[in-house]
VMD Tcl script that draws the C-alpha trace (Angstrom):
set ca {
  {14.51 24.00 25.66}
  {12.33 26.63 24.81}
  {15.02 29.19 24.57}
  {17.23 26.83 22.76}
  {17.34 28.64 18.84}
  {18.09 25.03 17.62}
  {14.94 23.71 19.29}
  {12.64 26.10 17.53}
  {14.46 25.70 14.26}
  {13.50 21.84 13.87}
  {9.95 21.99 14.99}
  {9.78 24.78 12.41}
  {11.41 22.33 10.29}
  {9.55 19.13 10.57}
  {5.97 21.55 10.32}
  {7.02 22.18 7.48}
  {7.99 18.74 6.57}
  {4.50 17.44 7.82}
  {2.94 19.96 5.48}
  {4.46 19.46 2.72}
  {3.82 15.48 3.12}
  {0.07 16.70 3.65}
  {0.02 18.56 0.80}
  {2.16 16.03 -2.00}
  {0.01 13.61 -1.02}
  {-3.49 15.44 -0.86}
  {-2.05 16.29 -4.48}
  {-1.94 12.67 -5.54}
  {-5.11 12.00 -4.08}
  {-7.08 14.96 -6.02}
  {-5.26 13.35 -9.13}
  {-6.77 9.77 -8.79}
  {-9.86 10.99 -7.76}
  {-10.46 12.90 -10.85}
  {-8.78 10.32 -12.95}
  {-11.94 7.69 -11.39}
  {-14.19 10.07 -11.80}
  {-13.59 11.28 -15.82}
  {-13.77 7.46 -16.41}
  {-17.05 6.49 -14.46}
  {-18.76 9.82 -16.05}
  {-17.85 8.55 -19.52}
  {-18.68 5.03 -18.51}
  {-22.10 6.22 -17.73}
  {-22.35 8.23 -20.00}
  {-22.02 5.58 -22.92}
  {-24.65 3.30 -21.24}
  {-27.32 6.10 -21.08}
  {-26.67 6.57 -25.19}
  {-26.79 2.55 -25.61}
  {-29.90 2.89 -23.16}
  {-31.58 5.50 -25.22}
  {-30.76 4.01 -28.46}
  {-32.51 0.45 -27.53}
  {-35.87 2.15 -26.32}
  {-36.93 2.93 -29.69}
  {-38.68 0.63 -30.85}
  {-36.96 -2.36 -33.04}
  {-33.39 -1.27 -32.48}
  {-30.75 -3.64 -31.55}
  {-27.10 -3.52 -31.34}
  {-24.50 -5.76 -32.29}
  {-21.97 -7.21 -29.61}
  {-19.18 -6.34 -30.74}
  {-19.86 -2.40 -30.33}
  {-20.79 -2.64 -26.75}
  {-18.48 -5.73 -25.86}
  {-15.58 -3.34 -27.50}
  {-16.13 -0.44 -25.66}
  {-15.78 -2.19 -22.27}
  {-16.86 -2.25 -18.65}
  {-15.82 -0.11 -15.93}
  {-14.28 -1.91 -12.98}
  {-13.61 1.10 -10.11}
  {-11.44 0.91 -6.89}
  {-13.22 3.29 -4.67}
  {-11.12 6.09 -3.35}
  {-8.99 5.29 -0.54}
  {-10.39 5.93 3.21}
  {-6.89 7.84 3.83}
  {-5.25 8.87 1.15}
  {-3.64 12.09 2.24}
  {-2.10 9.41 5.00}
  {0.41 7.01 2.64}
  {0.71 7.21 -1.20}
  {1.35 3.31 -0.86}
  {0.73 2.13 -3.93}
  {-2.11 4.10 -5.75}
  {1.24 5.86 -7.51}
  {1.97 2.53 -9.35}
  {-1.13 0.67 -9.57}
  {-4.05 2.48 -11.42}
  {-7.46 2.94 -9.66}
  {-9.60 1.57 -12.57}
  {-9.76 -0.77 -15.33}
  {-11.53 -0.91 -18.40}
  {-12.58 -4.77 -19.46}
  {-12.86 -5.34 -22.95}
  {-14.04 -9.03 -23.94}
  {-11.58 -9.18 -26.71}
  {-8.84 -8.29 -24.33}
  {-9.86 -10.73 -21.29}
  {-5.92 -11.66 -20.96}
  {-4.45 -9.04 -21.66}
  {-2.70 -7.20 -18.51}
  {-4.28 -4.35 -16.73}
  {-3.79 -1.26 -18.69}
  {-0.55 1.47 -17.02}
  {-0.97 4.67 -16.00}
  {-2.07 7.10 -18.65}
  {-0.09 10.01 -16.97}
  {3.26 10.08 -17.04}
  {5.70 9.52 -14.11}
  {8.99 9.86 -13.75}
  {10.97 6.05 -13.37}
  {13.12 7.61 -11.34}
  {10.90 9.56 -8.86}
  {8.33 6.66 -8.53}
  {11.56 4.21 -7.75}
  {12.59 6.42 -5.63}
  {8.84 6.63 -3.55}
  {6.72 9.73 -3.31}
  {7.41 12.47 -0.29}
  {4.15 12.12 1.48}
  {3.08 12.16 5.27}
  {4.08 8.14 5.62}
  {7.62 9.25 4.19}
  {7.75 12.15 6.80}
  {6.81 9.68 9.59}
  {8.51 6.34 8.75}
  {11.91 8.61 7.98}
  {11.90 11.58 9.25}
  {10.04 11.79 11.99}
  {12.41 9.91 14.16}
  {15.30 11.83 13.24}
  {13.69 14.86 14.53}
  {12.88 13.12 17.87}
  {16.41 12.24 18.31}
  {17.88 15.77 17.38}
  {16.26 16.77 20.85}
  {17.00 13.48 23.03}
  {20.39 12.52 21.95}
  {21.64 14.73 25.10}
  {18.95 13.34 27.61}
  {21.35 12.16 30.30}
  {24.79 11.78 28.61}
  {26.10 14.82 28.83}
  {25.07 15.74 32.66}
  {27.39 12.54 33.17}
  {29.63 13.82 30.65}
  {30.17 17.37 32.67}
  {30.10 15.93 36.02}
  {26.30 17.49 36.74}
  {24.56 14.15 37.02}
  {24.77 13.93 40.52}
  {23.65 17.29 41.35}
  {20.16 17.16 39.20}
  {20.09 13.95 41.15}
  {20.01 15.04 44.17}
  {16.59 16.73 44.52}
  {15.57 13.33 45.79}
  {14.19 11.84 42.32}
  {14.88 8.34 41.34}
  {17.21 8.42 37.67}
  {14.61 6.40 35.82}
  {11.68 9.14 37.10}
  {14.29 12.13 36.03}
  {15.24 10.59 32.43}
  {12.19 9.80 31.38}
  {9.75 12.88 32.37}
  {12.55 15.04 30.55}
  {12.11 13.34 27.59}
  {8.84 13.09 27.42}
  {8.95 16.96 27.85}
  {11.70 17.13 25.41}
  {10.02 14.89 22.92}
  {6.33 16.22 23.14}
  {6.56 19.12 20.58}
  {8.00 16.78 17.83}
  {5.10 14.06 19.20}
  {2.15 17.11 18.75}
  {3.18 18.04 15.45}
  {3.33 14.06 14.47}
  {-0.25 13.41 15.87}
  {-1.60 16.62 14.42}
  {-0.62 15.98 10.87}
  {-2.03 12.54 11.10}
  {-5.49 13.70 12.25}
  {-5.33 16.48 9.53}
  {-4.83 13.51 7.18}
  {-8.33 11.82 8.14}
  {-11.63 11.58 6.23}
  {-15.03 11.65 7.47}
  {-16.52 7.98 8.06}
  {-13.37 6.56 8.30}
  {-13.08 7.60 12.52}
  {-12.12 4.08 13.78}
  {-9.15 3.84 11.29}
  {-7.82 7.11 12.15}
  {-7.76 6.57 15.53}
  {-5.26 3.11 15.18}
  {-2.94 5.56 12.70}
  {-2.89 8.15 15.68}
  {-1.96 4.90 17.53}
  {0.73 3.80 15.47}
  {2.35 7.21 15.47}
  {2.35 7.75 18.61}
  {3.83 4.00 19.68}
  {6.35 4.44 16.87}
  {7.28 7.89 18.13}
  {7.37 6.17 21.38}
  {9.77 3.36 20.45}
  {12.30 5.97 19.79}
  {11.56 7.95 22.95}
  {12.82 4.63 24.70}
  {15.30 3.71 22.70}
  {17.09 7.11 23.24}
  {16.48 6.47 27.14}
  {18.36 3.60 26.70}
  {21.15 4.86 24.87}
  {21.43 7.77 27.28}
  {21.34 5.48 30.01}
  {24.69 3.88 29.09}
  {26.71 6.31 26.92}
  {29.31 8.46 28.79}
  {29.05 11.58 26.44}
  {26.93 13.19 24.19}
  {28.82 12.67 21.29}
  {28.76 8.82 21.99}
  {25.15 8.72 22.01}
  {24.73 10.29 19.05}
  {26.48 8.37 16.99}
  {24.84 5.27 18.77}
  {21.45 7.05 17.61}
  {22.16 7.66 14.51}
  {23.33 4.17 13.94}
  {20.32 2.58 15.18}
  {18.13 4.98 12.85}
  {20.53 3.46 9.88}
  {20.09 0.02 11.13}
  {16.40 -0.13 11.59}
  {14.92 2.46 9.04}
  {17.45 2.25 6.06}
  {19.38 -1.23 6.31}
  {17.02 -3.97 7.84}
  {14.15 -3.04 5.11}
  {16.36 -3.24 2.42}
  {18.02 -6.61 3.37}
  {14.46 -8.24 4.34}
  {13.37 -6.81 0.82}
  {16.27 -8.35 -1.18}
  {15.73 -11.87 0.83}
  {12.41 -11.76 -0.13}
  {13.16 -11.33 -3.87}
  {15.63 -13.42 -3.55}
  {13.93 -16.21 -2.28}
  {10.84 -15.83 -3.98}
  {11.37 -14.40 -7.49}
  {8.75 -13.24 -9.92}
  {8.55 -13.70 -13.32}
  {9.36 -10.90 -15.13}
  {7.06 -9.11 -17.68}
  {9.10 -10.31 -21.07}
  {8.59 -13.73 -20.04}
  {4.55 -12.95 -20.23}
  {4.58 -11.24 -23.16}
  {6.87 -13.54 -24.64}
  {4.40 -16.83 -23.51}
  {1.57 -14.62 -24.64}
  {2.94 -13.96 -27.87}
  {3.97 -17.57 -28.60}
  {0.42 -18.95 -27.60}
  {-1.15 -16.15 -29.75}
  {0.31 -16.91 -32.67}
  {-0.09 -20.68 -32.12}
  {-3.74 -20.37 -31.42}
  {-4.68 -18.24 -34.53}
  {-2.85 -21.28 -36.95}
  {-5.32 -24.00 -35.28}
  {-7.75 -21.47 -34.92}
  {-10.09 -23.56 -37.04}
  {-9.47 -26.29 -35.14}
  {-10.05 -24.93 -31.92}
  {-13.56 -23.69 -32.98}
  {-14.79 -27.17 -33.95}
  {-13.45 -28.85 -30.73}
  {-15.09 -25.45 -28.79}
  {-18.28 -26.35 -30.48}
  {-18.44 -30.63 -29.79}
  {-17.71 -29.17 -26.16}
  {-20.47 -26.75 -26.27}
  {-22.95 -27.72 -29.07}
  {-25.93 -25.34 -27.45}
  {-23.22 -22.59 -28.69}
  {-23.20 -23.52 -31.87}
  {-24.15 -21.45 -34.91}
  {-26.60 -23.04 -37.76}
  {-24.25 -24.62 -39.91}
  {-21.50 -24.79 -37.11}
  {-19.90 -21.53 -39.40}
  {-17.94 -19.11 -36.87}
  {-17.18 -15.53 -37.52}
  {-14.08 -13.69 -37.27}
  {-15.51 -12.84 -33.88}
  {-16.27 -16.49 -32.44}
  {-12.88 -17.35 -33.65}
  {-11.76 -14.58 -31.69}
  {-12.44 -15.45 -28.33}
  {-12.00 -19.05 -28.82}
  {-8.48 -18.52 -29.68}
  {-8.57 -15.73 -26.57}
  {-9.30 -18.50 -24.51}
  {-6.48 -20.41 -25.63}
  {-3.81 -18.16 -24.80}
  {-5.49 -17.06 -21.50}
  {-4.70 -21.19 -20.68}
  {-0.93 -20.73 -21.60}
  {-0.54 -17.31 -20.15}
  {-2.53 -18.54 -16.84}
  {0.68 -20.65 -15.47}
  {3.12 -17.38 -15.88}
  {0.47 -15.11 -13.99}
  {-0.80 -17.74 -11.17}
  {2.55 -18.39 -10.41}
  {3.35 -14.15 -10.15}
  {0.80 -14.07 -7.74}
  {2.01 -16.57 -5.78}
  {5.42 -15.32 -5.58}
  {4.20 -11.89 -4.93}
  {2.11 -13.11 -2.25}
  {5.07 -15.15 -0.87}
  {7.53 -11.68 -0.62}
  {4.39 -9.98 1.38}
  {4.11 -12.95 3.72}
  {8.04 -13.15 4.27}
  {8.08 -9.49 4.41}
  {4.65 -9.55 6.89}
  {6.99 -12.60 9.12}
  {10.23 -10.33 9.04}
  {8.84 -7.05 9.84}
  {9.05 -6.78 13.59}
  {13.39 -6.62 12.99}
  {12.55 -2.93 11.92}
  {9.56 -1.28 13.97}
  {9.92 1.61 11.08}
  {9.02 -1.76 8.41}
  {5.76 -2.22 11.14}
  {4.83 1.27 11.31}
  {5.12 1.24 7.38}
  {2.73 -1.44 6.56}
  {0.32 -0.27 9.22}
  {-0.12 3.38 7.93}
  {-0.67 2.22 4.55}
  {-2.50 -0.42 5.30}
  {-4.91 1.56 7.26}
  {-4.72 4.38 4.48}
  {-6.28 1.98 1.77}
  {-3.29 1.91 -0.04}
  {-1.24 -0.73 0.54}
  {-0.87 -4.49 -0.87}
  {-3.88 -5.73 0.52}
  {-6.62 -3.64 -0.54}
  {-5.15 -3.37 -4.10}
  {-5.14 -7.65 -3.89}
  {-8.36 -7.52 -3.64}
  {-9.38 -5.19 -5.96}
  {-7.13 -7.38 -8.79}
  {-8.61 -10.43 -7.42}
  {-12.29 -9.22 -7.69}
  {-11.76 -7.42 -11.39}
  {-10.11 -11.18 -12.45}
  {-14.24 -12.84 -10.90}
  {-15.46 -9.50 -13.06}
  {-13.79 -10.81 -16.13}
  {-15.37 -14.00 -16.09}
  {-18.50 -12.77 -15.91}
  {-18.50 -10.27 -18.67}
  {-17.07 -13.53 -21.01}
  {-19.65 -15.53 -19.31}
  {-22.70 -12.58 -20.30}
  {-21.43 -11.88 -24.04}
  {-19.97 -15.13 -24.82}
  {-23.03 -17.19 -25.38}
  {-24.29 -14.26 -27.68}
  {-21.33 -14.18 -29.85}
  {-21.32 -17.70 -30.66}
  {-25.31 -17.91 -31.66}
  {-25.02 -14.59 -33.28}
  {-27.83 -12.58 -30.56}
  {-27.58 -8.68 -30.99}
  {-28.34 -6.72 -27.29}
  {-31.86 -5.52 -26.86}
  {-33.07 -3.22 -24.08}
  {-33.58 -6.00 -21.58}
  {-29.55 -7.20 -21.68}
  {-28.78 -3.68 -20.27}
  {-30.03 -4.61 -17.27}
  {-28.81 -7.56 -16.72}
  {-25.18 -6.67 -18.00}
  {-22.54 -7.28 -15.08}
  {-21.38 -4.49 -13.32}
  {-18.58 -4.00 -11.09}
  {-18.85 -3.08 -7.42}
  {-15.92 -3.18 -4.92}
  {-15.98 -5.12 -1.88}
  {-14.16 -3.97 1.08}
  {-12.67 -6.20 3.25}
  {-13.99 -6.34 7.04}
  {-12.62 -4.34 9.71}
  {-11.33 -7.19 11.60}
  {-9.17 -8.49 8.88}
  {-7.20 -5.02 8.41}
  {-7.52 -4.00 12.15}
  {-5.88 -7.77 12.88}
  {-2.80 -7.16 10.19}
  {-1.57 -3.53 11.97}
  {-2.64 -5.10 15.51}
  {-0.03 -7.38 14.97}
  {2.10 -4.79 13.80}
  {1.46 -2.71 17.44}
  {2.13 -5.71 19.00}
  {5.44 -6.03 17.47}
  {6.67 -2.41 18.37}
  {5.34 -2.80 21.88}
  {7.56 -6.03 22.30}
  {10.59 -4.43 21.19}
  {9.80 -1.23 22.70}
  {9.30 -3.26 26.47}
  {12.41 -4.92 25.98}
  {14.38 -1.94 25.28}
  {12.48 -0.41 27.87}
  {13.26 -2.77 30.34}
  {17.29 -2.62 29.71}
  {17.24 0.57 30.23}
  {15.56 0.24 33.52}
  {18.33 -2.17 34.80}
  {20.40 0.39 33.42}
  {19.46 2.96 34.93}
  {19.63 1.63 38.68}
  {21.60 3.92 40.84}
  {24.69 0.93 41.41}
  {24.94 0.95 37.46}
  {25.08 4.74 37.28}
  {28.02 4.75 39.92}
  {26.09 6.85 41.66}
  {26.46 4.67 45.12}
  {29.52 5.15 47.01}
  {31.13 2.56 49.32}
}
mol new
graphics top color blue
foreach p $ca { graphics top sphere $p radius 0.5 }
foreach p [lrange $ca 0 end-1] q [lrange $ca 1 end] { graphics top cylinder $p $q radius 0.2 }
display resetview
């Protein structure tokens, strides 16, 4: 193999695949970061002034002007984000929570992407490894056995006394360990300090997935009669697990489980908006019989009081359209989550980016625990409005503030065990076939 000029050409290739994976996504990465970081300086920044303002003595602020300005709700960097883009492309990393905009939906992206190229996903390391990766492992064990049958010359490397399963499958392990070393090595380039035990189950899944096509060739090459047979068998199983199983589970779970689409919120929104503001009157009164400690002297609301309780209003409509998004969405990832042991590459997938920090999961969360941050920032400043209180130097301190929680190991290290597990199953039963295959009666190699 090693004087093979083909050999050296793809491992020169998928280097420089790996790299460039490493580096597009390190790229992305740097970007958030700094993103996170510009907006928790200037976050800080505005509560030292507010800070500095209220210690002299007397001074008070309305509201309004620190209620308007917002509070900073931060997803923490990713443990491995050089590992999978996942999501962090499409979802942003922070949001700023106005009271006045409570129901309104999380801002976009400032920056500005490309439809087409995030559609399309970004070429990081997961891409390189979920795709790529086993092409490149095939290119070098489509030929493991076939064509020594093929030629005639099976019998004679036979004949050295070693049994055909022993034979096939220390050559391609020999044959498959450059593309295995580059694989590994990228992924441990990809880790981050503190963050040990989850690089260690990525190495794991690369390796297992690399493995699953290691067998699967083993067992191609154990039946096919020529080389050019077992390529195309290859190749078809690389279409049929990697390119047309993930697409067919993703269109069943759409399919089956179909989300509202964005018009039909802003549309709801809209309509219960401009409802809302014509009783807006008589929304206040019934707010204040419901709430009479709330109530101003005289019962007279300002534009402000009128404000949030016609925000409240339309967060009542709008809540129906968004609970039933999330369940939807949820359903697709569950369906998806059931399904995804068809395709081992669909496994590998949700395992890299789960362990990465950027998958579904961890940005759940995050949208779950900014939605409990919402109600407290209407629960703090609410109250206030309504009886007309301006913030003094002790409300800074008890202001909410937003801090991430990150779910236990056990819960993510349970979601990509299951994953393994999957690619181990299908990987013993392929494994097996082959070795019934491979038995020296099957191979014809037993003479009468």
């Amino acid at each position: 193999m090693a004087r093979e000029r083909a050999a050296w050409l793809l491992v020169a290739l998928f280097a420089g695949a790996l790299g460039y994976g490493l580096w597009n996504g390190s790229q992305l990465a740097k970007r958030n970061s700094e993103a996170t970081t510009a907006a928790e300086e200037n976050s800080e920044k505005f509560l030292l002034q507010v800070r500095q303002h209220l210690s002299r003595p007397g001074q008070a602020l309305p509201v309004r002007n620190i209620a308007g300005y917002g509070s900073l709700a931060l997803l923490p960097p990713a443990p491995l984000p050089g590992l999978a883009t996942g999501q962090s492309d499409l979802v942003p990393g922070h949001e700023n929570v106005v009271l006045w905009k409570l129901t309104a939906p999380a801002d976009t992206r400032s920056e500005l992407e490309n439809p087409s190229h995030l559609l399309a996903g970004r070429f990081d390391l997961a891409f390189v490894l979920i795709w790529l990766y086993p092409l490149f492992l095939l290119a070098f064990l489509y030929d493991l056995m076939a064509g020594d049958r093929e030629s005639g010359t099976l019998r004679l490397a036979l004949s050295q006394g070693i049994s055909p399963a022993g034979w096939l499958c220390r050559r391609a392990l020999a044959r498959a360990l450059p593309v295995l070393g580059l694989a590994l090595g990228a992924t441990l380039l990809a880790g981050s300090t503190g963050y040990e035990l989850r690089l260690a189950v990525a190495l794991g899944v690369v390796l297992v997935y690399g493995l699953f096509w290691v067998t699967l060739a083993v067992a191609i090459n154990a039946v096919s009669t020529s080389a050019a047979g077992a390529a195309s068998t290859l190749g078809a199983a690389w279409v049929a697990l990697v390119l047309v199983a993930p697409t067919l589970i993703n269109l069943a779970a759409e399919s089956l489980y179909p989300t509202p689409s964005r018009p039909e919120l802003v549309a709801v929104g809209r309509q219960a908006s401009g409802e809302a503001e014509k009783r807006g009157n008589e929304l206040i009164d019934t707010f204040y019989k419901d709430h009479p400690e709330l109530a101003p002297p005289g019962r007279q609301a300002d534009f402000m009081a009128k404000r949030l309780t016609v925000q409240e209003e339309v967060a009542d409509a709008v809540a129906p359209v968004l609970e039933k998004f999330d369940t939807q969405l949820a359903l697709q990832q569950q369906t998806v989550g059931r399904w995804r042991f068809v395709s081992p590459a669909i496994a590998a997938h949700e395992a890299l980016t789960d362990l990465a920090g950027t998958g579904y999961w961890r940005h759940r969360a995050f949208r779950s625990q900014v939605k409990e941050f919402k109600q407290a920032i209407s629960d703090f400043y609410t109250p206030k409005v309504h009886r007309r209180q301006p913030l003094v130097l002790q409300d800074i301190d008890r202001m909410p503030t937003f801090t991430f929680v990150e779910e236990h190991d056990l819960e993510w290290l349970s979601r990509v065990g299951k994953g393994l597990a999957g690619i181990l199953a299908f990987s013993a039963v392929i494994g097996a076939w082959a070795l019934l295959s491979l038995r020296p009666g099957r191979l014809g190699l037993v003479t009468g």
